[in-house]
FIDO-562761 format. One line per field, with one value per residue (C-alpha): chain; x, z, y; residue in one letter. Coordinates in Angstrom, 2 decimals. Layout:
c = [A / ...]
x = [X / ...]
z = [Z / ...]
y = [Y / ...]
r = [A / ...]
***
This chain:
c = [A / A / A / A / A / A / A / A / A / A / A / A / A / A / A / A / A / A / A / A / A / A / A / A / A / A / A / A / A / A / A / A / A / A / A / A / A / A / A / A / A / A / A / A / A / A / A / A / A / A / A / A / A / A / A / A / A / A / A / A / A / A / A / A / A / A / A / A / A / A / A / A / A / A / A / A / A / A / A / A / A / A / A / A / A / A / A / A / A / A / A / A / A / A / A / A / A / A / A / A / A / A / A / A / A / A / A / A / A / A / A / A / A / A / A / A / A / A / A / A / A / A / A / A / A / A / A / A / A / A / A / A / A / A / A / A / A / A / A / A / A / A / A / A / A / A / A / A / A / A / A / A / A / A / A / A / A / A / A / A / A / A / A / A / A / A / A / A / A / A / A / A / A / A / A / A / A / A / A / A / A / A / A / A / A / A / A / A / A / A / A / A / A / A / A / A / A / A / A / A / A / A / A / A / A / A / A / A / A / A / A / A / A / A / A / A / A / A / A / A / A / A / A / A / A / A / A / A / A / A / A / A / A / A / A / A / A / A / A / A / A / A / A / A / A / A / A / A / A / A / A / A / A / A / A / A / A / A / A / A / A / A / A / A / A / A / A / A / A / A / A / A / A / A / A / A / A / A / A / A / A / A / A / A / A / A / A / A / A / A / A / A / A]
x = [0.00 / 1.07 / 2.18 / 0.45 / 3.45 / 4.28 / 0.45 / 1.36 / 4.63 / 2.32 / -0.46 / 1.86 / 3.84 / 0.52 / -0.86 / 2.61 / 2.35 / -0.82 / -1.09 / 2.04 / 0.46 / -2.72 / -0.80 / 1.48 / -1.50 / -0.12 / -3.35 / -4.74 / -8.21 / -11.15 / -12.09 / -15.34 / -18.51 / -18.91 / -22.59 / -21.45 / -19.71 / -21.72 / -24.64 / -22.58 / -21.95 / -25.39 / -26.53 / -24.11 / -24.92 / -27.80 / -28.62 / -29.72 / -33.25 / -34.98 / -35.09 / -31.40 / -31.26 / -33.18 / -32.30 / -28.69 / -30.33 / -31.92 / -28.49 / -28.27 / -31.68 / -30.81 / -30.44 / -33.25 / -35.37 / -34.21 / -34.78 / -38.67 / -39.45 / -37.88 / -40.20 / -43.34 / -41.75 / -44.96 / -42.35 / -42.36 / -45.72 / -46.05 / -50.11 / -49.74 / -47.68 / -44.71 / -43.16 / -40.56 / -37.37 / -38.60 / -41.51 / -39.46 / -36.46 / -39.91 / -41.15 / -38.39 / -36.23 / -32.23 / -30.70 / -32.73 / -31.64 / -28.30 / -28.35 / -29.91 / -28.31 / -24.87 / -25.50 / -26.94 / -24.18 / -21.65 / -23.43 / -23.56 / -19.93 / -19.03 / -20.15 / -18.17 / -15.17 / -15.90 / -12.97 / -12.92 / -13.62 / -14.68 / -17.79 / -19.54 / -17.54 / -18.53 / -21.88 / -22.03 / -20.29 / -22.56 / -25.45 / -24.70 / -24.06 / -27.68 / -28.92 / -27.11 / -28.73 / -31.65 / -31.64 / -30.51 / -32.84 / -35.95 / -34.32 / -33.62 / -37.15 / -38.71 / -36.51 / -34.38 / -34.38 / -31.34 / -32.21 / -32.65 / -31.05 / -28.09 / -28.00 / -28.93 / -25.60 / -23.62 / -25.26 / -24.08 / -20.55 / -19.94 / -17.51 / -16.34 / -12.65 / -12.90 / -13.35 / -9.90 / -8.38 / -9.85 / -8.50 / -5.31 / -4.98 / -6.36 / -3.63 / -1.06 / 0.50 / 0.64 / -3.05 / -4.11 / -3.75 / -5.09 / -8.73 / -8.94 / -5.99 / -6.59 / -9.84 / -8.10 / -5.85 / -8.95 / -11.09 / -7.72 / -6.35 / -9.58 / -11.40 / -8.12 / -7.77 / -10.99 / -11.95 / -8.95 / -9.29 / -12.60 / -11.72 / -9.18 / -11.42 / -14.20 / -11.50 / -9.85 / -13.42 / -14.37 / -16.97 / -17.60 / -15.66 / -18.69 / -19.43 / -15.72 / -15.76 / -18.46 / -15.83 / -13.51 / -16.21 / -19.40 / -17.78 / -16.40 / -18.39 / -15.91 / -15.78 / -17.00 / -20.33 / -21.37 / -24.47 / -27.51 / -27.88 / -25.79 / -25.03 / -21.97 / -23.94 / -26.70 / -24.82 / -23.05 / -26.68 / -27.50 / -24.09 / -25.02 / -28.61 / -27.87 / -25.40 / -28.07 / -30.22 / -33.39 / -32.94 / -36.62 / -35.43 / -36.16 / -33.16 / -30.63 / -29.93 / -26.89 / -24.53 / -22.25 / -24.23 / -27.06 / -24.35 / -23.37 / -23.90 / -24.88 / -27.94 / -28.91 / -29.62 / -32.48 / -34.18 / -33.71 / -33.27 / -33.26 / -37.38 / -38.08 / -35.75 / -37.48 / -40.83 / -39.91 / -38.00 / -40.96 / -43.29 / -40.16 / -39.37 / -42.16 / -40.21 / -37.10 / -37.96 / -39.65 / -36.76 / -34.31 / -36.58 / -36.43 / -32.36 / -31.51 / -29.75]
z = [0.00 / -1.00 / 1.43 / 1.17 / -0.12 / -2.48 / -3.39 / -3.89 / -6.03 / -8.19 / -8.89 / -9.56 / -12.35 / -13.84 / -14.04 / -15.42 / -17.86 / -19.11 / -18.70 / -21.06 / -23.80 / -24.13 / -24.09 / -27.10 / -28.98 / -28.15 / -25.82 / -27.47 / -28.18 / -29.70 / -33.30 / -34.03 / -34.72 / -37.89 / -37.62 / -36.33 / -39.76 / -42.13 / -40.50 / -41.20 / -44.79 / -45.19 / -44.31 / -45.95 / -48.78 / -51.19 / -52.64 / -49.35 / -48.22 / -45.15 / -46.36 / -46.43 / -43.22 / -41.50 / -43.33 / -42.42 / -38.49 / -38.72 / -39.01 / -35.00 / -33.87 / -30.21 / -31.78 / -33.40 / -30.84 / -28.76 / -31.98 / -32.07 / -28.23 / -28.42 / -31.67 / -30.05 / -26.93 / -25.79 / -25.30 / -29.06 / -29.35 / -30.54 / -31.43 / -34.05 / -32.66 / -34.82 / -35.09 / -37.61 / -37.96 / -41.20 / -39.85 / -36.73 / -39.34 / -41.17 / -38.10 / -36.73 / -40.25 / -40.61 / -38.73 / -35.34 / -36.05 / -36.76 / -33.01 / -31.65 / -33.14 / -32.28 / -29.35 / -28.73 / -30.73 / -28.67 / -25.55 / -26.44 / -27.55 / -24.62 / -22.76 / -24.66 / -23.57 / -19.89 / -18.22 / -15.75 / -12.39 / -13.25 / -14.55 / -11.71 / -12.66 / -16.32 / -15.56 / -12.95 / -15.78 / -18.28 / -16.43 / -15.01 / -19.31 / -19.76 / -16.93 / -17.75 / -21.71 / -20.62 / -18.28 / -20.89 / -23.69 / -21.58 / -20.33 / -23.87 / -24.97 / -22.49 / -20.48 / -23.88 / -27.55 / -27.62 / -29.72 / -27.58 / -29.81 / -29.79 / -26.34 / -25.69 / -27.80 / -25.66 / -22.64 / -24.07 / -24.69 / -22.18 / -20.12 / -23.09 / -21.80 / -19.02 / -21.81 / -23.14 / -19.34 / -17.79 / -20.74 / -20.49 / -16.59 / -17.25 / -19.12 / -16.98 / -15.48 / -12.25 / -11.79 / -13.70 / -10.90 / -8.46 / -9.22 / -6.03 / -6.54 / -9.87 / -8.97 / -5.98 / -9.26 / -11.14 / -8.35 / -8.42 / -11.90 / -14.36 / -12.76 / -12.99 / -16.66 / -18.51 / -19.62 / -21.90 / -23.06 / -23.76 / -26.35 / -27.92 / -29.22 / -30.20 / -32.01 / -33.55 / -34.35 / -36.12 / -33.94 / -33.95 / -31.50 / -29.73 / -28.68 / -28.09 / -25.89 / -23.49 / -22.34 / -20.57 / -19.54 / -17.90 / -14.51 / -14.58 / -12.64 / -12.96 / -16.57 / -17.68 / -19.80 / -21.74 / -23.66 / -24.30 / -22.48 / -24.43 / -24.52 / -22.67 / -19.70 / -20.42 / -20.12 / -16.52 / -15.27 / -15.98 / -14.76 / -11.66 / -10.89 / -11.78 / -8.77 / -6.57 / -4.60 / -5.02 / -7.48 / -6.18 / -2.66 / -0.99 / 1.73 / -0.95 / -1.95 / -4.52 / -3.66 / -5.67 / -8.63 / -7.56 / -6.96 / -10.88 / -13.42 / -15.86 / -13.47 / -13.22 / -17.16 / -16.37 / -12.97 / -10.60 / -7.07 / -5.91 / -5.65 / -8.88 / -10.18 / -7.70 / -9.10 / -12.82 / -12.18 / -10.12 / -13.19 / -16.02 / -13.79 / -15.44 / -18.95 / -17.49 / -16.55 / -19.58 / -21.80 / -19.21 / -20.26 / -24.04 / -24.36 / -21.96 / -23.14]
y = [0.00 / 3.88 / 6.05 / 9.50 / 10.98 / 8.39 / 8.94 / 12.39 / 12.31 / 9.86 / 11.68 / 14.63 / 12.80 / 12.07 / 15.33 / 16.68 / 14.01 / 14.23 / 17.99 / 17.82 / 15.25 / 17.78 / 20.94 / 19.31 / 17.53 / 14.15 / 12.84 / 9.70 / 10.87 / 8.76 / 8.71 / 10.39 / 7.99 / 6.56 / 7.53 / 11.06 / 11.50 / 10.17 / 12.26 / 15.59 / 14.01 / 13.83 / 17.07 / 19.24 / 17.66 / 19.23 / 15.97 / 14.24 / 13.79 / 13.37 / 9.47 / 9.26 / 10.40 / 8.15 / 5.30 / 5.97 / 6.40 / 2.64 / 1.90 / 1.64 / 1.01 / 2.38 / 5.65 / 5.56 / 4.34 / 7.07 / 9.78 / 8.50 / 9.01 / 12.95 / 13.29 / 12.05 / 13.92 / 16.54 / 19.28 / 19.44 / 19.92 / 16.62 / 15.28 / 12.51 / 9.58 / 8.57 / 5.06 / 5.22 / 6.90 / 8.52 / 10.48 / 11.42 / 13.04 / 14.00 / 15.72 / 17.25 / 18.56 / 17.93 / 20.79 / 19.06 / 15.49 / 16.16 / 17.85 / 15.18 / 12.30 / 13.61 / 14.48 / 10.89 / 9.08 / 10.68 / 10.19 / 5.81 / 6.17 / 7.50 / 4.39 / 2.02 / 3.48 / 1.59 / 0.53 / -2.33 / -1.52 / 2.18 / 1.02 / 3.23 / 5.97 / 6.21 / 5.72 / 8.50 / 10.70 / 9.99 / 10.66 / 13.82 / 14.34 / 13.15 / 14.84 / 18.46 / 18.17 / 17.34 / 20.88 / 22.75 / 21.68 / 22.75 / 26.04 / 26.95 / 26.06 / 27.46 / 30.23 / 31.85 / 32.27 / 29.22 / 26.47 / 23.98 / 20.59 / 22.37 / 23.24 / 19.54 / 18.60 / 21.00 / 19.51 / 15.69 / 17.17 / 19.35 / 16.65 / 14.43 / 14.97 / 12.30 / 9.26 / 9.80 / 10.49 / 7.62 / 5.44 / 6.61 / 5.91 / 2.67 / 1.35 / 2.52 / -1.14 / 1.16 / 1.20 / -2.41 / -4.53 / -1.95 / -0.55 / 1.65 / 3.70 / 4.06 / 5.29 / 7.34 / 8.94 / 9.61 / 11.77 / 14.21 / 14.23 / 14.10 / 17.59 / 19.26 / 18.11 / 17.58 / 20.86 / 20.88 / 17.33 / 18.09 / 20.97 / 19.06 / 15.70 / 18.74 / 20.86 / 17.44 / 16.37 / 19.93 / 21.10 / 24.71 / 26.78 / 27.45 / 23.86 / 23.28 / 26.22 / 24.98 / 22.36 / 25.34 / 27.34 / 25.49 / 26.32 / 29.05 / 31.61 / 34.42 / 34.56 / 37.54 / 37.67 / 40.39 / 40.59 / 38.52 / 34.85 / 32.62 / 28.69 / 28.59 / 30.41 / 28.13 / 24.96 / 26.50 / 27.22 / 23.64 / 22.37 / 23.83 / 23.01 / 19.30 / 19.23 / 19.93 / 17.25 / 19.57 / 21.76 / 23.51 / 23.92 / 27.28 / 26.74 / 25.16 / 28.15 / 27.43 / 30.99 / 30.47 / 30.17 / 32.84 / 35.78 / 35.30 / 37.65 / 34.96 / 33.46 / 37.30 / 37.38 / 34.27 / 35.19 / 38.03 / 35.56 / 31.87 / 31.94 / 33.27 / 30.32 / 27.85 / 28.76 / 28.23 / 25.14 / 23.58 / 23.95 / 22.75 / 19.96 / 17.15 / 18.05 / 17.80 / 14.24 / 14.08 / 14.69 / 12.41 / 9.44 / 10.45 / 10.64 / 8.14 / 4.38]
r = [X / X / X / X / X / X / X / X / X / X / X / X / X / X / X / X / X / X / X / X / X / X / X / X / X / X / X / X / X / X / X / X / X / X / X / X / X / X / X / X / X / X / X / X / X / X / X / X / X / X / X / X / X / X / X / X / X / X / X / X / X / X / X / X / X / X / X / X / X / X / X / X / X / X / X / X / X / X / X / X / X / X / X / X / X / X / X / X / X / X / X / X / X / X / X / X / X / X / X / X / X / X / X / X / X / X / X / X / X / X / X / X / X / X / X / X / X / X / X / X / X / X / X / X / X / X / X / X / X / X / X / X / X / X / X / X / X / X / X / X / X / X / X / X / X / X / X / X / X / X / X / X / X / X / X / X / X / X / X / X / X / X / X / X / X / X / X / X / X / X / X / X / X / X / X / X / X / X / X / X / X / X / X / X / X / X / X / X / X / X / X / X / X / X / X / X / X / X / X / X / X / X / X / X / X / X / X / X / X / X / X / X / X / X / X / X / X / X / X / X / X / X / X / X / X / X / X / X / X / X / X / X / X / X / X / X / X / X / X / X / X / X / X / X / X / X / X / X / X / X / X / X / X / X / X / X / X / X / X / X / X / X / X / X / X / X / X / X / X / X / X / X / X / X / X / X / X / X / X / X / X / X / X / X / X / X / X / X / X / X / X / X / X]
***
């Protein structure tokens, strides 16, 4: 067993290492979903129909199961029920699958990256990823003029930089044999170093700089933000209120977050908030259900 201090000088040579290997470009980083490319394919291209689409969707019937529940989803206004992948690209047009799907694509890719005796881990990750889309697609819908598939994506992508982190540690013959420090390694290094991971797989994968930026900024509070409500403070709001037990709790009053300029733009205290979140939280649950695996 480690000393502390031996503990110490460890995690320190990590950090140094890996902080090194993203600062130089070197991090191993995933390659981006077939489906996630031949999606973009599709839609830039003039040619493609709202058939090609889905039949390139039916590809992986788990995304497409999940694509028909957000279509028939209420919080779209939805009154006929659909039950193919057609009439939910149909229903929804190309600019709001190609949200969705991504987001969703890179959400189930993100789970196959499990690593043996993390599998708690990943799955805590990827639902507070679930959980912080699902946030921000009703608060764009329903609290701003954001459109609210993309501010699901950001939601999705927002802490992408653990996968290639945690599969780096993993294969470090330090840690193989010995799950619980590798976890120990993972609690310290991975916050420290996400955020940056993060915007490197987004920038290698050509996402706009927007969506790319949401990876260093969804908690930062003392960023400065001038101007109308935007994503980024969107996604930091939502961040935020998923860490929260109770997000409708008079006394759990979230400081921090409250003091900001950015919560400022969206309500004027912690009740105001309270009372809009008590009436958005059905579609918040609603839209959980609707991305989840």
């Amino acid at each position: 067993m480690k000393s502390k201090n031996e503990l110490t000088v460890e995690i320190n040579a990590v950090l140094a290492e890996l902080t090194s290997e993203i600062k130089k470009q070197n991090l191993e980083i995933p390659s981006p979903p077939d489906l996630l490319l031949q999606l973009r394919s599709l839609v830039n291209d003039e040619r493609s129909t709202a058939n090609d689409i889905a039949e390139l969707v039916k590809l992986d019937p788990n995304i497409s199961i999940r694509l028909i529940k957000v279509a028939n989803s209420a919080l779209l206004g939805a009154r006929v029920h659909v039950t193919s992948a057609q009439a939910a690209v149909t229903r929804l047009g190309s600019a709001k699958v190609q949200n969705l799907v991504t987001g969703l694509v890179i959400a189930q890719n993100f789970m196959k990256g499990k690593t043996r005796g993390l599998e708690s881990y990943f799955n805590g990750i990827w639902q507070q990823s679930n959980n912080v889309a699902a946030i921000a697609y009703v608060l764009a819908q329903k609290k701003t003029k954001l459109d609210p598939e993309e501010a699901l994506l950001a939601g999705m992508i927002h802490n992408i930089g653990v996968t290639p982190l945690i599969l780096k540690l993993s294969s470090s013959s330090s840690f193989k044999a010995n799950p619980s420090l590798l976890k120990k390694v993972a609690d310290i290094v991975i916050p420290k170093l996400y955020q940056s991971a993060g915007k490197l797989i987004l920038d290698n994968w050509k996402f706009s700089s927007t969506l790319s930026q949401i990876t260093l900024t969804h908690n930062k509070f003392d960023r400065s933000s001038p101007g109308d409500f935007n994503l980024n403070d969107l996604i930091l709001i939502a961040s935020e209120l998923n860490k929260l037990e109770d997000m409708t709790d008079v006394n759990g009053i979230p400081e921090i977050l409250v003091e900001t300029e950015i919560f400022k733009k969206l309500w004027a205290d912690w009740p105001e908030a309270i009372s809009d979140l008590e009436g958005l939280k059905p579609d918040i649950a609603q839209m959980k259900s609707a991305i989840a695996n």
